[in-house]
N, CA, C and O atoms as a GROMACS GRO file, in nm:
protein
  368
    1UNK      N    1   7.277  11.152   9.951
    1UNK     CA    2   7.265  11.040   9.858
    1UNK      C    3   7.265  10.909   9.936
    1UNK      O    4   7.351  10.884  10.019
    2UNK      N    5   7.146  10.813   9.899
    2UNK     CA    6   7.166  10.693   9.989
    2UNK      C    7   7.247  10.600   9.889
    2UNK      O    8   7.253  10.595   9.766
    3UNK      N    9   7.310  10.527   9.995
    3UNK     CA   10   7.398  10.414   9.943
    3UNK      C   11   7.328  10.319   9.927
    3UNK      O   12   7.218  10.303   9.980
    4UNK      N   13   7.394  10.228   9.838
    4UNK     CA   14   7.292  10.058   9.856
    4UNK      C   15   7.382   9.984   9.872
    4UNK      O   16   7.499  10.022   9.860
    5UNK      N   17   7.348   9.862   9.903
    5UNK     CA   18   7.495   9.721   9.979
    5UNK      C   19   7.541   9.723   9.880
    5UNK      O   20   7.660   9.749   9.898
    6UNK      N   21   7.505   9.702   9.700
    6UNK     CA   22   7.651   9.708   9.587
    6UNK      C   23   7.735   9.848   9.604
    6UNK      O   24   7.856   9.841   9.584
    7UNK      N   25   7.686   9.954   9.634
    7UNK     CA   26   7.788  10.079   9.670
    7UNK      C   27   7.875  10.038   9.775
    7UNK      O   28   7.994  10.049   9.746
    8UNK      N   29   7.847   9.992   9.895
    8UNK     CA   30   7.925   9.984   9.986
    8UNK      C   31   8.042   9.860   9.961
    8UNK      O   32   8.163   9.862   9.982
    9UNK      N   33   7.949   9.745   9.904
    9UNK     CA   34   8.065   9.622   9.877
    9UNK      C   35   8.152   9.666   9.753
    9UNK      O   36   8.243   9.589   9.722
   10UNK      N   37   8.129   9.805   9.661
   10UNK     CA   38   8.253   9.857   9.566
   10UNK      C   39   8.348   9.878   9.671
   10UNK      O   40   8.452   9.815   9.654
   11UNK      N   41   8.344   9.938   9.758
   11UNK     CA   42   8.400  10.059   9.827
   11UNK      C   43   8.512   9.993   9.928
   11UNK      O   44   8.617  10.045   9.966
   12UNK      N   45   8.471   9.894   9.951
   12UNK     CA   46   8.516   9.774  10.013
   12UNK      C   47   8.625   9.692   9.896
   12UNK      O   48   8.741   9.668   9.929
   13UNK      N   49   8.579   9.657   9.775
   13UNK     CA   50   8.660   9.600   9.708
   13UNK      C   51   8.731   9.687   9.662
   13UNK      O   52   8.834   9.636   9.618
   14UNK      N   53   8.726   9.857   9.644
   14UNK     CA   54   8.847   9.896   9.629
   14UNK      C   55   8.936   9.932   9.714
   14UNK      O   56   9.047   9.959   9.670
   15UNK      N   57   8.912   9.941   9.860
   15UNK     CA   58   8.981   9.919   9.999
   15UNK      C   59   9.081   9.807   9.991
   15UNK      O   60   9.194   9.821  10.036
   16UNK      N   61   9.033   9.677   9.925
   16UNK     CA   62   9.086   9.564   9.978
   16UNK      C   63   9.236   9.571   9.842
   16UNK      O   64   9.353   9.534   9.850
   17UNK      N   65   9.148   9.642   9.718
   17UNK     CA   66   9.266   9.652   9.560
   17UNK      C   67   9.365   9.710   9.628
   17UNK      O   68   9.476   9.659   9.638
   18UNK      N   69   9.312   9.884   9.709
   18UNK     CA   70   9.433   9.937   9.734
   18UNK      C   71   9.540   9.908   9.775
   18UNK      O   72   9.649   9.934   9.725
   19UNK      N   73   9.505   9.827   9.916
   19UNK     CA   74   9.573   9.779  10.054
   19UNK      C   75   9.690   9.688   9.954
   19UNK      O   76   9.810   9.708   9.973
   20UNK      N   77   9.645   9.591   9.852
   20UNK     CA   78   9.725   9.525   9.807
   20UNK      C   79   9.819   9.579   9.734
   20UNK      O   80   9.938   9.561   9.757
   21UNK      N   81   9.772   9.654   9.636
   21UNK     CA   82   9.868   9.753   9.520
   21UNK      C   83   9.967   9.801   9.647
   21UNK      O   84  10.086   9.773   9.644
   22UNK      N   85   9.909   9.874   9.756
   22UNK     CA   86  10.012   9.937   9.850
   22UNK      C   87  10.126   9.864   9.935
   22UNK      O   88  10.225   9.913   9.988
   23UNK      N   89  10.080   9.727   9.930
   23UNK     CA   90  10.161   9.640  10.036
   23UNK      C   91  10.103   9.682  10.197
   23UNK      O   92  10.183   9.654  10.286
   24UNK      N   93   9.989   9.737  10.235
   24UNK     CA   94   9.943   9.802  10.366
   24UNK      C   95   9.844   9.676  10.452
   24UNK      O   96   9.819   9.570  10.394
   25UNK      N   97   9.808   9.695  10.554
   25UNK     CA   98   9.664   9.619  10.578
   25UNK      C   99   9.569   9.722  10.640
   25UNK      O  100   9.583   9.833  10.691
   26UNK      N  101   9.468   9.641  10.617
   26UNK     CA  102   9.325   9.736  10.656
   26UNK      C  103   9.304   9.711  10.850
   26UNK      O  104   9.289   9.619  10.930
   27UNK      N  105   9.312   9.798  10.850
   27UNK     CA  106   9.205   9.797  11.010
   27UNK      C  107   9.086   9.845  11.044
   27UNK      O  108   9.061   9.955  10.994
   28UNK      N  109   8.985   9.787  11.128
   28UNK     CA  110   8.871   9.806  11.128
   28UNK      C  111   8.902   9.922  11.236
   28UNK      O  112   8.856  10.031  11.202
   29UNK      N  113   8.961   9.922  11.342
   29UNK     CA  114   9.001  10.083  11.415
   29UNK      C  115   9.158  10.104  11.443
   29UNK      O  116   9.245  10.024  11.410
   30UNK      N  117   9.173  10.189  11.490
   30UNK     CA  118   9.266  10.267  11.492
   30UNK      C  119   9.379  10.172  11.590
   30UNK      O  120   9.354  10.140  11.707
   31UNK      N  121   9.511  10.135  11.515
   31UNK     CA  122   9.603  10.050  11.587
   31UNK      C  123   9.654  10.144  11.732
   31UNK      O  124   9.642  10.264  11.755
   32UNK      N  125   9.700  10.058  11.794
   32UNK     CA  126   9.730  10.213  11.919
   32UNK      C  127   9.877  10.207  11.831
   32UNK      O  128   9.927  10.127  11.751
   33UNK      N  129   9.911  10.313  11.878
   33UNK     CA  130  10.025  10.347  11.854
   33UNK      C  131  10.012  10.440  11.719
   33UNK      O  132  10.073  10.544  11.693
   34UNK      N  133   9.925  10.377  11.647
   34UNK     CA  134   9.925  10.448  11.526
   34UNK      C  135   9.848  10.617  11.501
   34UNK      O  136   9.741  10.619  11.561
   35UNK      N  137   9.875  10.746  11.433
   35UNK     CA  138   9.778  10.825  11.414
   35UNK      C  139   9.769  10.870  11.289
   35UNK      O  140   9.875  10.866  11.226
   36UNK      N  141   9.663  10.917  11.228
   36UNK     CA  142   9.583  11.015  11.122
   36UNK      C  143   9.728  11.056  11.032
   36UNK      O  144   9.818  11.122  11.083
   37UNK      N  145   9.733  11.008  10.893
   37UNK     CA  146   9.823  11.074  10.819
   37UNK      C  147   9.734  11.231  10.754
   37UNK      O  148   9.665  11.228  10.652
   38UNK      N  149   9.742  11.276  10.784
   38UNK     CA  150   9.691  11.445  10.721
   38UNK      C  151   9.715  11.479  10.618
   38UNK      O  152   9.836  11.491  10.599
   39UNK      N  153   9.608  11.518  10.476
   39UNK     CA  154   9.674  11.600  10.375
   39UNK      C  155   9.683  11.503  10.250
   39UNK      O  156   9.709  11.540  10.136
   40UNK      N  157   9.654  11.346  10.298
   40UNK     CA  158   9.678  11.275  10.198
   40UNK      C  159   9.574  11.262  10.062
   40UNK      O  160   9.462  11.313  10.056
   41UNK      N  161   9.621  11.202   9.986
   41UNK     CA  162   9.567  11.253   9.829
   41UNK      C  163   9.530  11.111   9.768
   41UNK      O  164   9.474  11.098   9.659
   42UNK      N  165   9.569  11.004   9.854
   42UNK     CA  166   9.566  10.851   9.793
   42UNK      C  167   9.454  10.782   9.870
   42UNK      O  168   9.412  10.668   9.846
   43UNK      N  169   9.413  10.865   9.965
   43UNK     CA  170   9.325  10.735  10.034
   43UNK      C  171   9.189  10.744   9.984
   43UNK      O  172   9.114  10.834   9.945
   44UNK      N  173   9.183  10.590  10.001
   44UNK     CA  174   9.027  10.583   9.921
   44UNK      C  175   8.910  10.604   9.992
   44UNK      O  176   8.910  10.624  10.113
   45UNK      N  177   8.787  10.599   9.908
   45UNK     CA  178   8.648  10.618  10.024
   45UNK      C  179   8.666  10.503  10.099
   45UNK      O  180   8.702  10.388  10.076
   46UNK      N  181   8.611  10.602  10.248
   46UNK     CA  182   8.541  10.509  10.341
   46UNK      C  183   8.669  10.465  10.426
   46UNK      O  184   8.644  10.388  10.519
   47UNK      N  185   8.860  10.518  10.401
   47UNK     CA  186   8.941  10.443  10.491
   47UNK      C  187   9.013  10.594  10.437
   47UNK      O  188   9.011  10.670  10.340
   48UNK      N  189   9.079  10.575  10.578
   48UNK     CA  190   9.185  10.680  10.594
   48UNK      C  191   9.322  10.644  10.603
   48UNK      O  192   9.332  10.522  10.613
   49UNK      N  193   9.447  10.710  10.602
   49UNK     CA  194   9.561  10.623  10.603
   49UNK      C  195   9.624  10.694  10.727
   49UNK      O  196   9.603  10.808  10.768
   50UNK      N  197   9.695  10.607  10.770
   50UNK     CA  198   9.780  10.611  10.957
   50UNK      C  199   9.910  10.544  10.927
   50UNK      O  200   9.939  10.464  10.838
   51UNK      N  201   9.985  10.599  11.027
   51UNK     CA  202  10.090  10.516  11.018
   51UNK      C  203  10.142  10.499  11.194
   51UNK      O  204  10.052  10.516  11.277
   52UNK      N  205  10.253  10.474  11.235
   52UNK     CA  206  10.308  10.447  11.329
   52UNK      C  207  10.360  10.560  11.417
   52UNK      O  208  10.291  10.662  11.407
   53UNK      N  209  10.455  10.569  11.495
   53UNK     CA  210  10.499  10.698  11.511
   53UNK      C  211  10.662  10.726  11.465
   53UNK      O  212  10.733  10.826  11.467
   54UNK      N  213  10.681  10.604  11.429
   54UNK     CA  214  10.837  10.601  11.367
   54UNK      C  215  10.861  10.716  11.274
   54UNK      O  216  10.754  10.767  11.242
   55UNK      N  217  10.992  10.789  11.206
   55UNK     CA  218  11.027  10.864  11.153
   55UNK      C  219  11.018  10.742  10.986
   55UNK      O  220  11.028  10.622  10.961
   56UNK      N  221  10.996  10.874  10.910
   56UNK     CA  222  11.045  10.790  10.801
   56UNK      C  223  11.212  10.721  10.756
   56UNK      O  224  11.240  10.623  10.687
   57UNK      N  225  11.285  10.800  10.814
   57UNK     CA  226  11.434  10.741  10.841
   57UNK      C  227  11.474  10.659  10.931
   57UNK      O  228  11.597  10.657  10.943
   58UNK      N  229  11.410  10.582  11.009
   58UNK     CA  230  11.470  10.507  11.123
   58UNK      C  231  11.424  10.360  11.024
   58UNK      O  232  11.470  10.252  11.064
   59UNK      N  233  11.351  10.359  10.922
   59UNK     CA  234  11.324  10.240  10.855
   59UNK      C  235  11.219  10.130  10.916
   59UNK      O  236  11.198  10.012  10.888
   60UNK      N  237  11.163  10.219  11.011
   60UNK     CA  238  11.055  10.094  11.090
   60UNK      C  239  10.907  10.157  11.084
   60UNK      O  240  10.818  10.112  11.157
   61UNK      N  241  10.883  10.265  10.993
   61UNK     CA  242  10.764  10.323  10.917
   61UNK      C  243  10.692  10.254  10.917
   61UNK      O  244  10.744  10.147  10.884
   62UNK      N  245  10.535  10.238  10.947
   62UNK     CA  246  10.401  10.127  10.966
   62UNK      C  247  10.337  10.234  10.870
   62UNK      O  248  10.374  10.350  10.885
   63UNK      N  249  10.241  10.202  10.768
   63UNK     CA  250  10.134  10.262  10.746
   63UNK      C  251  10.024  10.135  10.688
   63UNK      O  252  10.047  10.025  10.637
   64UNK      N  253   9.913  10.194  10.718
   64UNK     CA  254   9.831  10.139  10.676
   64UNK      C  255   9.699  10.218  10.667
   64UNK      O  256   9.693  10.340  10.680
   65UNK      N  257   9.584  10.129  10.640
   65UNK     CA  258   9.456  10.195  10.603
   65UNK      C  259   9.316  10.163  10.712
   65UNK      O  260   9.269  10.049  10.711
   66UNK      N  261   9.271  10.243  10.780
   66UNK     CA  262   9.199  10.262  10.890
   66UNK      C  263   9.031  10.276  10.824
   66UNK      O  264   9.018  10.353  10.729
   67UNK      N  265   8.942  10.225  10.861
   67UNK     CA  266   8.819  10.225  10.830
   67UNK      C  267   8.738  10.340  10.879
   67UNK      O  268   8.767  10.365  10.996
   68UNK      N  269   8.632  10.429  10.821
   68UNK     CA  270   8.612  10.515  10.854
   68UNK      C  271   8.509  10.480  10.937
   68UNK      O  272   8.470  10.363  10.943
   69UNK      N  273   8.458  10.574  11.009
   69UNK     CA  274   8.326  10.533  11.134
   69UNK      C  275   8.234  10.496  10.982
   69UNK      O  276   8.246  10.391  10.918
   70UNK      N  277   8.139  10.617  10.946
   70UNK     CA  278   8.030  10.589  10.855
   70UNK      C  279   8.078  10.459  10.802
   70UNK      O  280   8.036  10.379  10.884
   71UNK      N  281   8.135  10.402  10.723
   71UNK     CA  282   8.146  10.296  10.652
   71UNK      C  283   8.137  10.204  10.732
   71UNK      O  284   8.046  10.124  10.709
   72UNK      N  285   8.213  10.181  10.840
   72UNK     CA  286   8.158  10.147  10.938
   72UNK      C  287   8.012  10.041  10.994
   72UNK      O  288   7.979   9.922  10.994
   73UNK      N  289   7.960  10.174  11.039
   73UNK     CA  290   7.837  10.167  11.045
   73UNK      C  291   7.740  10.078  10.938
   73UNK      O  292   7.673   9.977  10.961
   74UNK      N  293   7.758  10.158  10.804
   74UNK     CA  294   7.733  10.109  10.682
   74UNK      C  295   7.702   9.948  10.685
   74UNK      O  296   7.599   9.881  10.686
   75UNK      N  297   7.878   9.914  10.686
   75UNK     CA  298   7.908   9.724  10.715
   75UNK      C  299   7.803   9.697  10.812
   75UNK      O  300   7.708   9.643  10.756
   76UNK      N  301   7.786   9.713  10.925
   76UNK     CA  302   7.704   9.667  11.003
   76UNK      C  303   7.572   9.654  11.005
   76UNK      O  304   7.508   9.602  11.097
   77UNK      N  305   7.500   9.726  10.852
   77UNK     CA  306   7.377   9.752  10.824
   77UNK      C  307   7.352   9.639  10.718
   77UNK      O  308   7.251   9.570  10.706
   78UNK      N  309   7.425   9.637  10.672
   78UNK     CA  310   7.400   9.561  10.530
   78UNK      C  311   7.370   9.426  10.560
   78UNK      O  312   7.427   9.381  10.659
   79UNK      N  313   7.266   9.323  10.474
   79UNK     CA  314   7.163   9.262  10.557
   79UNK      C  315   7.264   9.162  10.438
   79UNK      O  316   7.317   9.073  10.504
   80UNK      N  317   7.306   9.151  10.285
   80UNK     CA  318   7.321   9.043  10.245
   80UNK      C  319   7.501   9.020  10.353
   80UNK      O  320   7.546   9.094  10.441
   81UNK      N  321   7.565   8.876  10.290
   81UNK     CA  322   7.684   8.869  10.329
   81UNK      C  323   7.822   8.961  10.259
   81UNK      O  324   7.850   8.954  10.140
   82UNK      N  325   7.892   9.038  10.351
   82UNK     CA  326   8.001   9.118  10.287
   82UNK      C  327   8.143   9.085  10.315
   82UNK      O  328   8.194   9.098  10.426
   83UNK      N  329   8.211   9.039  10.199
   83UNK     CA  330   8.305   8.991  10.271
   83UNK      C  331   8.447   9.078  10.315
   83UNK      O  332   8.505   9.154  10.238
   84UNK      N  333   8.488   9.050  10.447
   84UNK     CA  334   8.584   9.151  10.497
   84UNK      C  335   8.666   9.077  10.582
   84UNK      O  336   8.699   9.119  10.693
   85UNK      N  337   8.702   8.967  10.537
   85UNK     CA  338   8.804   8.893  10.591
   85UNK      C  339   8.962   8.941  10.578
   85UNK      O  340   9.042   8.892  10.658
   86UNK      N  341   9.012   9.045  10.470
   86UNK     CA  342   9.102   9.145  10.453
   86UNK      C  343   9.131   9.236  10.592
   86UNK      O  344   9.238   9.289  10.622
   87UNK      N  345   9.026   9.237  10.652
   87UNK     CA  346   9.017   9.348  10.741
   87UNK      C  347   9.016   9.308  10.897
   87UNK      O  348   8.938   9.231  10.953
   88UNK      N  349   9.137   9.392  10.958
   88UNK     CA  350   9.180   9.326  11.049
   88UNK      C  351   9.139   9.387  11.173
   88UNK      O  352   9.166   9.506  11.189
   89UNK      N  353   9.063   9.307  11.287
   89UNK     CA  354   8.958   9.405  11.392
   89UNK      C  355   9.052   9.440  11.488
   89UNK      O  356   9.043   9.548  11.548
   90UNK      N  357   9.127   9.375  11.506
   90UNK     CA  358   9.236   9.420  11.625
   90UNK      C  359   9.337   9.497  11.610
   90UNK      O  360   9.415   9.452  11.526
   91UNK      N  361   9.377   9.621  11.670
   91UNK     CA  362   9.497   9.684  11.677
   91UNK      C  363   9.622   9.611  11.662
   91UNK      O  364   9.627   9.510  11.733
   92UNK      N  365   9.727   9.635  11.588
   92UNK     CA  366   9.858   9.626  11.597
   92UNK      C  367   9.894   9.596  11.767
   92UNK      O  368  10.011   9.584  11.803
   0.00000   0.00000   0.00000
């Protein structure tokens, strides 16, 4: 199925709803430190969720929401303006 730039700029604005409802931020790649939460049931198209390597009991838990390659790509195709100022290019 091809996408068109209003598919991708949904996909994006519900990236940016989630991040907020969640209290998280978006990254355009992968923070170091951070890896792949597995198994999850909440993340939306096009972003995956990561967190830190902290335990959930030590109280210093990071998670957030990681951009997928394709979507990615996608952003970089799209010819009108998209806005992704939410989205943060640099690693933690």
């Amino acid at each position: 199925m091809k996408m068109t730039e209003a598919d991708i700029i949904r996909i994006l604005e519900r990236i940016k709803e989630l991040s907020e409802n969640y209290n998280v931020k978006v990254y355009w790649d992968m923070p170091r430190g951070f890896n792949k939460i597995e198994h999850t049931l909440t993340e939306p198209n096009g972003a995956l969720w990561a967190c830190n390597t902290e335990t959930i009991r030590s109280g210093k838990r990071v998670k957030c929401f990681v951009l997928e390659n394709w979507l990615k790509e996608k952003i970089c195709k799209v010819k009108s303006p998209v806005k992704t100022d939410f989205i943060v290019r640099r690693g933690a």
